[in-house]
TORZA-496952 format. One record per residue (C-alpha): residue in one letter; x, y, z. Coordinates in Angstrom, 2 decimals, padded with zeros to 5 digits. Layout:
BEGIN
<r aa="A" x="X" y="Y" z="Z"/>
...
END
This chain:
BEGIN
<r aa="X" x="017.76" y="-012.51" z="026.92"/>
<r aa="X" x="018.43" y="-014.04" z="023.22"/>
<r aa="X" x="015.58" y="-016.82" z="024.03"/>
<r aa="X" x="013.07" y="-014.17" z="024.79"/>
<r aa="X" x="013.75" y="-011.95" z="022.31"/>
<r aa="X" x="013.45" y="-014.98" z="019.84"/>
<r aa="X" x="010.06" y="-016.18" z="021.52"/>
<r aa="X" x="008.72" y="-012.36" z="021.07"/>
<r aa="X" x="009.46" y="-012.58" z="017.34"/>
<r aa="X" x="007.73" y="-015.81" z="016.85"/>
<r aa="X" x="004.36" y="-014.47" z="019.04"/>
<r aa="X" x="004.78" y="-011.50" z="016.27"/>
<r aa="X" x="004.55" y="-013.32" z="013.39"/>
<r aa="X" x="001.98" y="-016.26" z="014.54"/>
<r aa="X" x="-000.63" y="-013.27" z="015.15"/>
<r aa="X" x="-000.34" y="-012.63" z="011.19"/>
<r aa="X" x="-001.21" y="-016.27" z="010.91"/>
<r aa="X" x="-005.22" y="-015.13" z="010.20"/>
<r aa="X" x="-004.09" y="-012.58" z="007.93"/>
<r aa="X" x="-001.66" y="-014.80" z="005.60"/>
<r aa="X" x="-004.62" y="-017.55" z="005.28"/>
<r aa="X" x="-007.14" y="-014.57" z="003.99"/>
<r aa="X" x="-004.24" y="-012.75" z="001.52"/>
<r aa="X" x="-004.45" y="-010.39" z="003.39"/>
<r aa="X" x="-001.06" y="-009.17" z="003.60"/>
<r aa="X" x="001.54" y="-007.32" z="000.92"/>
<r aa="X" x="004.26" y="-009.22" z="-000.62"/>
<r aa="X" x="006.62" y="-008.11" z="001.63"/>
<r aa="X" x="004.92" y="-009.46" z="004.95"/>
<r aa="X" x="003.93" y="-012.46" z="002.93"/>
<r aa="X" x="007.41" y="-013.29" z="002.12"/>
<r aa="X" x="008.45" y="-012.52" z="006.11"/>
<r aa="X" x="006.47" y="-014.64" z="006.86"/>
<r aa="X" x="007.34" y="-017.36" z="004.71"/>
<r aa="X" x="010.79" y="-017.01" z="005.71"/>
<r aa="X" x="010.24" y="-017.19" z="009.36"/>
<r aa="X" x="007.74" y="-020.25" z="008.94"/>
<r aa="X" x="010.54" y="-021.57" z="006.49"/>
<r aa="X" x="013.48" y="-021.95" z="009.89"/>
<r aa="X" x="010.87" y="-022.23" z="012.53"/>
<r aa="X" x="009.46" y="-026.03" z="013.24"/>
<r aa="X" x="006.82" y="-024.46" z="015.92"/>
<r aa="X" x="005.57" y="-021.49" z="013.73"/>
<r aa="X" x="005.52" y="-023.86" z="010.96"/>
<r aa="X" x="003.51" y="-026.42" z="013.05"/>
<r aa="X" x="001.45" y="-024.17" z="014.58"/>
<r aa="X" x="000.62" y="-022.29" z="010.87"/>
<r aa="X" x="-000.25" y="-025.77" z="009.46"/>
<r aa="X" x="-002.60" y="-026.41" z="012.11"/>
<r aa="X" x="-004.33" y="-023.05" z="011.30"/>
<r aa="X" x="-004.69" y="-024.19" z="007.98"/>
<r aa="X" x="-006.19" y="-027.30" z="008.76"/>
<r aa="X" x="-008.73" y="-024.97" z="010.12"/>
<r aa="X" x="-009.42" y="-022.96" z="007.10"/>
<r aa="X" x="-009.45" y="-025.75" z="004.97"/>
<r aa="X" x="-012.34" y="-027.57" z="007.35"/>
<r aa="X" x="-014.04" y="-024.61" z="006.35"/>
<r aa="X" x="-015.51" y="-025.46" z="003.24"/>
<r aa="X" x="-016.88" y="-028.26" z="005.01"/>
<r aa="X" x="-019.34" y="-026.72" z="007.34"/>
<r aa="X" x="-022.39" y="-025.56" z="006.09"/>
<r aa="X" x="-022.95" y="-022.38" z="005.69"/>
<r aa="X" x="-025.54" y="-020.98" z="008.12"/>
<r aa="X" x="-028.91" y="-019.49" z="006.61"/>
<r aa="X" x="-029.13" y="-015.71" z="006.43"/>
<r aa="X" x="-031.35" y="-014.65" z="009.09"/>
<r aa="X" x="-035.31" y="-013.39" z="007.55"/>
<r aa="X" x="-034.52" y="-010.16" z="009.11"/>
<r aa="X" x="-031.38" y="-009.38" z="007.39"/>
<r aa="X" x="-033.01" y="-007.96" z="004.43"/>
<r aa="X" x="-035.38" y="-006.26" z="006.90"/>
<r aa="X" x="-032.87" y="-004.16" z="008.77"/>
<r aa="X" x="-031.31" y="-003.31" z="005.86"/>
<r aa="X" x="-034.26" y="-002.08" z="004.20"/>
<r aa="X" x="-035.70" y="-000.17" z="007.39"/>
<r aa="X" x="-031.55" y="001.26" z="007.57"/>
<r aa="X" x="-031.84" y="002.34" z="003.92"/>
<r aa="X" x="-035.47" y="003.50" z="004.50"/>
<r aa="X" x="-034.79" y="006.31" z="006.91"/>
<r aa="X" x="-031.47" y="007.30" z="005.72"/>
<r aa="X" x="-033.56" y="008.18" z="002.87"/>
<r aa="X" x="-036.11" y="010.53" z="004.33"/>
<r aa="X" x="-033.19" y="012.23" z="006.24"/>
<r aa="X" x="-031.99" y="013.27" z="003.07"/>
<r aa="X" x="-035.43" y="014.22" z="001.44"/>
<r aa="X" x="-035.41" y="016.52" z="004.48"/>
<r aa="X" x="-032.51" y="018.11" z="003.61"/>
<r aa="X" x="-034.02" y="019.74" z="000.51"/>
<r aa="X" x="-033.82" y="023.19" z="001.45"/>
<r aa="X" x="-031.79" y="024.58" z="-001.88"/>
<r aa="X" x="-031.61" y="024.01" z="-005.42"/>
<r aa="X" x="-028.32" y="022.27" z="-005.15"/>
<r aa="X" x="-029.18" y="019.87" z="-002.88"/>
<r aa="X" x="-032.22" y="019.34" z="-004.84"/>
<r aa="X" x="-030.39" y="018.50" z="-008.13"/>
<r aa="X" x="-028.07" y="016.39" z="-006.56"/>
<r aa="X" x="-030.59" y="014.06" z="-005.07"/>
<r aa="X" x="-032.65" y="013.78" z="-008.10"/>
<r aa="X" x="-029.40" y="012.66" z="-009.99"/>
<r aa="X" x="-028.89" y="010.08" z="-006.81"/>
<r aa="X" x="-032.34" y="008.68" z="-007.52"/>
<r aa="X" x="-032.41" y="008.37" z="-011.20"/>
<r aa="X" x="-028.88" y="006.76" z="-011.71"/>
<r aa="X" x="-029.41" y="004.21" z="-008.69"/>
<r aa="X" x="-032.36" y="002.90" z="-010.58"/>
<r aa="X" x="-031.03" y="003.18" z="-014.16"/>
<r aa="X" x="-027.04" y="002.28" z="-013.80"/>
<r aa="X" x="-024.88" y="001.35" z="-011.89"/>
<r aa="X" x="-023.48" y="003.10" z="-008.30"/>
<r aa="X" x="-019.73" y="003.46" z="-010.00"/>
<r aa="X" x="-021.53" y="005.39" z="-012.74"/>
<r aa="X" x="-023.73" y="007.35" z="-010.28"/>
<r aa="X" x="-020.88" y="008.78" z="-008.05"/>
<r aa="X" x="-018.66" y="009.16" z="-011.15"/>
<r aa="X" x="-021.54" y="011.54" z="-012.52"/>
<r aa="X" x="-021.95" y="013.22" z="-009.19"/>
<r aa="X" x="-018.39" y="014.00" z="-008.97"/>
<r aa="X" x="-018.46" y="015.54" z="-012.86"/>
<r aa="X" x="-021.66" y="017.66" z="-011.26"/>
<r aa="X" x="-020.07" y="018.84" z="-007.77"/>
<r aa="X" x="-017.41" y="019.99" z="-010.41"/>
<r aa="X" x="-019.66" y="021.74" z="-012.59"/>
<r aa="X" x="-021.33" y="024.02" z="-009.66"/>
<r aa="X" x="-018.15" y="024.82" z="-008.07"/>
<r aa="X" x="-016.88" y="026.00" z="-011.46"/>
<r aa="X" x="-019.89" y="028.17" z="-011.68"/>
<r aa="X" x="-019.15" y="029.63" z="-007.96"/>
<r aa="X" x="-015.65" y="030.19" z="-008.91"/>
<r aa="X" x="-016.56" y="032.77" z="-011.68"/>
<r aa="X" x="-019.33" y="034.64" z="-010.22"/>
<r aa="X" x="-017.94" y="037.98" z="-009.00"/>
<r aa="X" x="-020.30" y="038.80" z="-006.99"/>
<r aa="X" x="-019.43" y="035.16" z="-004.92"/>
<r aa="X" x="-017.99" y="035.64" z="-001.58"/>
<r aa="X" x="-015.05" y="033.73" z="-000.56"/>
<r aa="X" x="-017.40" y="032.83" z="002.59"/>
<r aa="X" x="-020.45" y="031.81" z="000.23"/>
<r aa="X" x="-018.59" y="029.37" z="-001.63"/>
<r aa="X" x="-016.84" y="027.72" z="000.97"/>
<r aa="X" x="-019.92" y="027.03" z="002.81"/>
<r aa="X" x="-020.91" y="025.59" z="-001.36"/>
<r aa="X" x="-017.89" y="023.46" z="-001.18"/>
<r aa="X" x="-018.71" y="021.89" z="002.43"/>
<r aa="X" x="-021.62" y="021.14" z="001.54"/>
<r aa="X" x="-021.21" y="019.68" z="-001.74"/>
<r aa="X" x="-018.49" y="017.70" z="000.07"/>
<r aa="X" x="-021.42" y="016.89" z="002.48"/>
<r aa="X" x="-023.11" y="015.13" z="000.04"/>
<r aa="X" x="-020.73" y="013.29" z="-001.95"/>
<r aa="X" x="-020.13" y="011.17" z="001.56"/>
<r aa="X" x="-023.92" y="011.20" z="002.00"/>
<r aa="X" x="-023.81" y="009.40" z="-001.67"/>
<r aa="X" x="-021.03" y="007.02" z="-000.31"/>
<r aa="X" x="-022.77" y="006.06" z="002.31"/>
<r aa="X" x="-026.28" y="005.36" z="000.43"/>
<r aa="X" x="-023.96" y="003.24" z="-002.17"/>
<r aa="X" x="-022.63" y="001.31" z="000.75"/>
<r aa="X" x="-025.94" y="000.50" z="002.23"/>
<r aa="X" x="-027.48" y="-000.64" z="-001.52"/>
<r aa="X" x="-024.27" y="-002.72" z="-001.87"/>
<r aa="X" x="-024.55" y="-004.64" z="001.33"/>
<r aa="X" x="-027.98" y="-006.18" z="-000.03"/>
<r aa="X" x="-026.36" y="-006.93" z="-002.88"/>
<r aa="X" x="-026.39" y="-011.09" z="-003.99"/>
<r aa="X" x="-023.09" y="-011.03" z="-005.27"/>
<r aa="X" x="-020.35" y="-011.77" z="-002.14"/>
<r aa="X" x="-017.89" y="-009.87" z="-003.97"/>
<r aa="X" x="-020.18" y="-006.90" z="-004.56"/>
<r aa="X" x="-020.70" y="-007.42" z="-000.40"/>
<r aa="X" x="-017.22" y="-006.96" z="-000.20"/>
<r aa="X" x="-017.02" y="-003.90" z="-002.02"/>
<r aa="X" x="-019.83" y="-002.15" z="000.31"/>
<r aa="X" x="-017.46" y="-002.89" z="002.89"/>
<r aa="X" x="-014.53" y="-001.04" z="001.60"/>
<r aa="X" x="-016.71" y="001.91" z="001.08"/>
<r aa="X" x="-016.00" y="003.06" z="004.79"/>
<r aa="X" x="-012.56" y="003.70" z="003.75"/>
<r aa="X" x="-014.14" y="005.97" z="001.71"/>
<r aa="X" x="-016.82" y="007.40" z="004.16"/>
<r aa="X" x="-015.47" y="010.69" z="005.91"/>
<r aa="X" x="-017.91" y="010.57" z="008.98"/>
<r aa="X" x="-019.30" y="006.66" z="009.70"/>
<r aa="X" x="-022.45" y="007.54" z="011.87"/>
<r aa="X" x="-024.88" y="005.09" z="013.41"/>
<r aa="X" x="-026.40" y="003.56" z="010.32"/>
<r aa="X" x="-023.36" y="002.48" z="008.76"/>
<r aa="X" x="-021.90" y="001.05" z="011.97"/>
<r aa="X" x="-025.64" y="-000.94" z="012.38"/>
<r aa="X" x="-025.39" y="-001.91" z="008.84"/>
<r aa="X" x="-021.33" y="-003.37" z="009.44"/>
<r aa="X" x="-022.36" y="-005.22" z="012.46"/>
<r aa="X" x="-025.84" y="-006.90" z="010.68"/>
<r aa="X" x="-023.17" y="-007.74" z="008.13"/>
<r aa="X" x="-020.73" y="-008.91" z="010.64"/>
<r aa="X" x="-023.02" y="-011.00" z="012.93"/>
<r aa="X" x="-025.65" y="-012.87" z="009.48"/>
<r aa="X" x="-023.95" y="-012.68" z="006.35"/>
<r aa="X" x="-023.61" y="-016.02" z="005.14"/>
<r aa="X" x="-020.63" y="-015.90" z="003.82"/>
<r aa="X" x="-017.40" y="-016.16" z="005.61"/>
<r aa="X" x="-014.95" y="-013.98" z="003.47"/>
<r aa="X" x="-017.88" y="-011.10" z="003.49"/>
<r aa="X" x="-017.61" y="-011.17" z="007.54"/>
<r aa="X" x="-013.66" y="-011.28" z="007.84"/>
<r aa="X" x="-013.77" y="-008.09" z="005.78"/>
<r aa="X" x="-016.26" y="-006.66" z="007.47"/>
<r aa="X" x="-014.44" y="-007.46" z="011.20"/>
<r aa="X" x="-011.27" y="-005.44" z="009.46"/>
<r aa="X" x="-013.67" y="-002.61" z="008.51"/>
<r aa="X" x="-015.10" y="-002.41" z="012.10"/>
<r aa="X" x="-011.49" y="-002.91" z="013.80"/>
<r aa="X" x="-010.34" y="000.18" z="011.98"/>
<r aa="X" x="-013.16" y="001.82" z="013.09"/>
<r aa="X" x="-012.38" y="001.03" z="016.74"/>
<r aa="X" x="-011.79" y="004.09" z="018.04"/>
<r aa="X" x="-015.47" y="004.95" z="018.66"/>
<r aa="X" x="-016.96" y="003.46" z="021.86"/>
<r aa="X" x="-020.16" y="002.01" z="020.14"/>
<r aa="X" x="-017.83" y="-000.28" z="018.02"/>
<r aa="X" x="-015.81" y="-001.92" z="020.35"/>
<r aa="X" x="-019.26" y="-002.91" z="022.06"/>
<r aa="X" x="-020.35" y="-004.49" z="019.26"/>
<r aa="X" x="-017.56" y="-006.29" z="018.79"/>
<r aa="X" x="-017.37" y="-007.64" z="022.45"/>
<r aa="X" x="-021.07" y="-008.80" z="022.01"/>
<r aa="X" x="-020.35" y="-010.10" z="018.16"/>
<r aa="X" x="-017.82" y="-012.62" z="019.71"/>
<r aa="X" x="-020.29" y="-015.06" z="020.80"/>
<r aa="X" x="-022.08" y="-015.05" z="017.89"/>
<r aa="X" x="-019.74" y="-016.57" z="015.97"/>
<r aa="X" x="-020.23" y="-019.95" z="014.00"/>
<r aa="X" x="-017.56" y="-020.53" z="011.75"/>
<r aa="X" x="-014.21" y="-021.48" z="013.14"/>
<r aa="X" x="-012.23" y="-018.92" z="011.17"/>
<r aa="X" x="-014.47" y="-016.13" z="012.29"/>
<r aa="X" x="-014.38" y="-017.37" z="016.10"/>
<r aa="X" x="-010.14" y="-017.10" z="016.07"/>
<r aa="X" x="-010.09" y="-013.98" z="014.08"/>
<r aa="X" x="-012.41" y="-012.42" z="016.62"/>
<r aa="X" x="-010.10" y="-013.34" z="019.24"/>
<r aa="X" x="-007.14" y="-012.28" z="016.93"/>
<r aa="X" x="-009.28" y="-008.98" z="016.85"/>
<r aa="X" x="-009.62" y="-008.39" z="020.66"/>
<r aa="X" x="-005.83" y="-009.25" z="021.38"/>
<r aa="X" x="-004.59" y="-006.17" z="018.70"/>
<r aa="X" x="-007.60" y="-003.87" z="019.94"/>
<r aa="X" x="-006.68" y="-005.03" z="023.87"/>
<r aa="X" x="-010.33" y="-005.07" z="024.80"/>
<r aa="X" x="-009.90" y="-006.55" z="028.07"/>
<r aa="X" x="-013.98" y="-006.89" z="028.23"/>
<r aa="X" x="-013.66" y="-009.25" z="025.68"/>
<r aa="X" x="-012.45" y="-012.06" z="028.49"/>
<r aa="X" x="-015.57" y="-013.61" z="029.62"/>
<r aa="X" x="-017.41" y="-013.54" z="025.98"/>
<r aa="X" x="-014.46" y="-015.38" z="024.69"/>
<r aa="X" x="-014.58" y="-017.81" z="028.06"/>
<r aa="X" x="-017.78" y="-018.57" z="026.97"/>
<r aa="X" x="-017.09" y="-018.79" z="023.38"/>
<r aa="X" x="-014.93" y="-021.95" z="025.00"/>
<r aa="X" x="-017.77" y="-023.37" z="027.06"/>
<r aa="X" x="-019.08" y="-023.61" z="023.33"/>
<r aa="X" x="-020.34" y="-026.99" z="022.30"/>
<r aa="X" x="-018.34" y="-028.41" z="019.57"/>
<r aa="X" x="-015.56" y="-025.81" z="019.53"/>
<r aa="X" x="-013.14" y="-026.34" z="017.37"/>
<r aa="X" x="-009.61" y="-027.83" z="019.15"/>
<r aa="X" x="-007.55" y="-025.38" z="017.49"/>
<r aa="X" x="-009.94" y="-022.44" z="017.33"/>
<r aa="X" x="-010.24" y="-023.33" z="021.45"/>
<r aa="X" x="-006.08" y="-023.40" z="021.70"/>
<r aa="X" x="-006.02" y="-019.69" z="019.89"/>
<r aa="X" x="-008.77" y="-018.44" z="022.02"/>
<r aa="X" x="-006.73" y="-019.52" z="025.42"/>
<r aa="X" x="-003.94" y="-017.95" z="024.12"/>
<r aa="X" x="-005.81" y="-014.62" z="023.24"/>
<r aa="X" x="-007.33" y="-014.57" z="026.74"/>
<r aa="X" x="-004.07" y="-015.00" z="028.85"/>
<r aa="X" x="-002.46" y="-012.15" z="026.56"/>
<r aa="X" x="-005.63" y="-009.74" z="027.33"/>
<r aa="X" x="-005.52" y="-010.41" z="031.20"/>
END
């Protein structure tokens, strides 16, 4: 009983091996970790051979962004766009947009959304002092001001993502924290992001992003089919990382022929063997 309870602790902590390699994790699961990797021989050989991996990593060049990256993107941006112009239907809605459009070309999105915020705060001070406002009226004002500060979220997100900077990539990416309702765009948008971007750190964040986002159907798809898309190393074990915590049990055969893959990785192939026996 003491040997299996032992081997269940040290399955725990080698599935935060991905996350400890990216920095991902707080100072108290870092230093866990450390611990455990500090009186365990196998952890510790199994967590240096995971870092042999990463470090491989800035020796494999970095694929091309595909041409039609900036196309989807643009056609993504393009029609969110026109679903807000139709939206236009009263003078608030009206004001905000034009304030949208004239700070996205003239400053930058932190400056925008701060402004918008300092607006949405003027109006509802306004409501809150007209008499004659019923408590219905302004509620439906509120929701819909509320409406539109995620709309402005979301339109920030999708400018970001096109961005040159990596880091500024990045950022787009932790906008969906941010996002109240994630519809079809965004998810489209994550998963472009997920499956070209040509940077690695961009597309581990944007996995995270997508794995909290899990619960909806269309996601979890996505995922299943990003799997064998995967070039770089890191990406291809924390996919599989991905599917074991999510227990997508669909994810078996893409990740069997992830390993039919030729010039897989040795240790990316061990970690994908071990996340298939787990899922079956």
């Amino acid at each position: 009983m003491r040997i299996k309870e032992i081997t269940m602790e040290c399955k725990d902590y080698r599935e935060q091996f991905t996350l400890l390699l990216t920095n991902t994790l707080d100072q108290t699961e870092r230093s866990e970790i450390e611990s455990h990797l500090a009186g365990c021989s196998d952890c510790r050989n199994e967590f240096e051979a995971a870092r042999k991996i990463w470090s491989l990593m800035g020796e494999i060049p970095q694929p091309e962004p595909s041409q039609a990256m900036r196309a989807n993107f643009d056609t993504i941006l393009s029609d969110f766009k026109e679903e807000l112009a139709a939206k236009k239907n009263n003078q608030v809605s009206i004001w905000t947009i034009k304030l949208r459009e004239f700070w996205s070309r003239q400053a930058q999105p932190r400056l925008a959304f701060s402004l918008l915020l300092v607006a949405a705060g003027l109006i509802c001070g306004y409501f809150l002092h007209q008499p004659e406002q019923s408590a219905i009226s302004y509620n439906r004002q509120i929701d819909r001001l509320s409406s539109q500060v995620s709309e402005i979220k979301q339109v920030m997100m999708l400018s970001l993502l096109q961005d040159p900077s990596a880091s500024q990539r990045i950022r787009a990416v932790a906008y969906t924290d941010e996002i109240s309702n994630v519809d079809l765009k965004v998810i489209n948008a994550l998963f472009t992001t997920l499956n070209e971007d040509p940077n690695v750190n961009v597309r581990l964040a944007t996995l995270e992003a997508l794995v909290k986002l899990s619960g909806e159907p269309k996601v979890r798809e996505g995922l299943v089919r990003s799997i064998e898309l995967q070039e770089s190393p890191l990406m291809q074990s924390a996919i599989a990382d991905a599917m074991v915590k999510l227990q997508e049990k669909s994810s078996v055969q893409p990740l069997r022929n992830l390993l039919n893959k030729k010039g897989l990785n040795q240790m990316v192939k061990i970690n994908i063997e071990k996340s298939i026996s787990k899922l079956i």
